[in-house]
N, C-alpha and C positions, 0 to 999 in steps of 0.2 A: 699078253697082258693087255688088256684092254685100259680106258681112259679112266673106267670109275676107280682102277685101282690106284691108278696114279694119284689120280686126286685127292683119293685117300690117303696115300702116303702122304701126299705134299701138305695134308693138312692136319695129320699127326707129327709130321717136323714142323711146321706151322705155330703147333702147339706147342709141341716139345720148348719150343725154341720160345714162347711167349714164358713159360715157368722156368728154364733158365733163366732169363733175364728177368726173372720175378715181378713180370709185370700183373698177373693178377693182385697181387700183395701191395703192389705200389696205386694201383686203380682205386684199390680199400681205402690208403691211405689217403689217396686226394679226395674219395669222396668220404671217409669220415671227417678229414679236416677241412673241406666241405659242407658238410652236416654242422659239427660245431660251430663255424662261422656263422650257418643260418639260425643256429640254438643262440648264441649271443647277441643277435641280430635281434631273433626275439623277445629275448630279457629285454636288451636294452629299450624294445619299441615298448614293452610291457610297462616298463619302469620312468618310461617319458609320459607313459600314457595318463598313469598313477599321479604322477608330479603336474601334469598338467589338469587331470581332474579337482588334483587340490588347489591350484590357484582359479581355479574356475570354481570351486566352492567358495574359495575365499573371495575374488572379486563379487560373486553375484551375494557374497553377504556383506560387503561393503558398499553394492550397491543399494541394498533395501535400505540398509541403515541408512546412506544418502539419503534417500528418499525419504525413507522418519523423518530425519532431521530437517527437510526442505516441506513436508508438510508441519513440521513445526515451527518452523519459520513464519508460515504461511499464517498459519493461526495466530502467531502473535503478531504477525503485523496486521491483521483483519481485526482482532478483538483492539489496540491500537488504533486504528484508522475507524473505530467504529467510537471509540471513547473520543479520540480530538472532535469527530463530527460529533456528537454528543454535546461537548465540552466548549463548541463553537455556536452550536445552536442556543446551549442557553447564553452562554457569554452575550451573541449574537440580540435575543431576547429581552436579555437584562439593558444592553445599551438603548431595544426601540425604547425599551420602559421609560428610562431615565431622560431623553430626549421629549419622550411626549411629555411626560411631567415638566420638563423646565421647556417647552413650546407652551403650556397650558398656562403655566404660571406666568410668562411674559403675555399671553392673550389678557390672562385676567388682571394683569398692573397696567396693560396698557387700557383694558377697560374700563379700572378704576380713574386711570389717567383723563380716559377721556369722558366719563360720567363729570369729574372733577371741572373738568374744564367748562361741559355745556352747563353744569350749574355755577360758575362763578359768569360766564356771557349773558346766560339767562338772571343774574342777580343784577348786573351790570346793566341789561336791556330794561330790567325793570324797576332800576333805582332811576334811570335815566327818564323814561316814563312818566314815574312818579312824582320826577323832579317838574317837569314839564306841566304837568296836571296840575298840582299843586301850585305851579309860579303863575298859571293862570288864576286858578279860583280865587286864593290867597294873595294879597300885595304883605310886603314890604319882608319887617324882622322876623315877623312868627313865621312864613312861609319858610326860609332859610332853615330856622330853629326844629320843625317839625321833619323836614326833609333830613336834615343832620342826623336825629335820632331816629328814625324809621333807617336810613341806613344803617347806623351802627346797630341797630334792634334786628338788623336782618344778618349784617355777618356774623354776629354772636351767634346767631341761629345755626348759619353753614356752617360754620365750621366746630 
């Protein structure tokens, strides 16, 4: 008997001896319970996946909406900032107005003021004048009497 028989023998007892011990049946069983590990493996990666695409829909629609709302922000604080600039310029406007008005009107009383004034000096220089000319040409009471009334004949006038 040569080797190849042996070896055949020894590996039908080999064998014999692996289906006693049922281990082909036992191999099935760690790799189906094997297999279903990896089956639940990936549900559950399946069902993280699912759960996680939904908060990823949900944030990126919580983020637009962000975004609506911060360009609506936007808008009304522009249309706001666009109304007080507005509501300043004329404010702004209305104040030069009333300033140049009451600058104008103090120019034109101190104008009057002072037109006032050079006609009561000029009334003065030339009552004083008149006094003078007249106390020359004239002697005595009618000189006095003439000048008297030519003054008062002249303020009645000014004023």
């Amino acid at each position: 008997m040569d080797a190849t028989f042996w070896a055949t023998v020894a590996l039908a007892i080999f064998v014999a001896g692996l289906v006693w011990l049922k281990l082909p049946g036992k191999i099935g069983a760690m790799l189906d319970d094997r297999a279903e590990r990896i089956r639940k493996e990936l549900d559950e990666a399946r069902r993280l996946r699912e759960e996680a695409q939904v908060l990823l829909a949900e944030y990126q629609r919580k983020r637009r909406e962000a975004e609506g709302e911060a360009e609506q922000i936007l808008a009304i604080a522009k249309a706001e900032a666009d109304r007080m600039t507005t509501e300043a310029n004329e404010a702004l406007a209305e104040m030069i107005t009333r300033r140049t008005a009451a600058a104008e009107a103090k120019i034109a009383q101190a104008e009057g003021h002072a037109v006032a004034e050079v006609r009561a000096r000029a009334a003065d220089v030339a009552i004083a004048a008149a006094r003078l000319i007249l106390s020359d040409k004239v002697k005595g009471d009618v000189a006095g009497r003439l000048v008297d009334d030519g003054i008062a004949t002249a303020r009645t006038r000014l004023n």
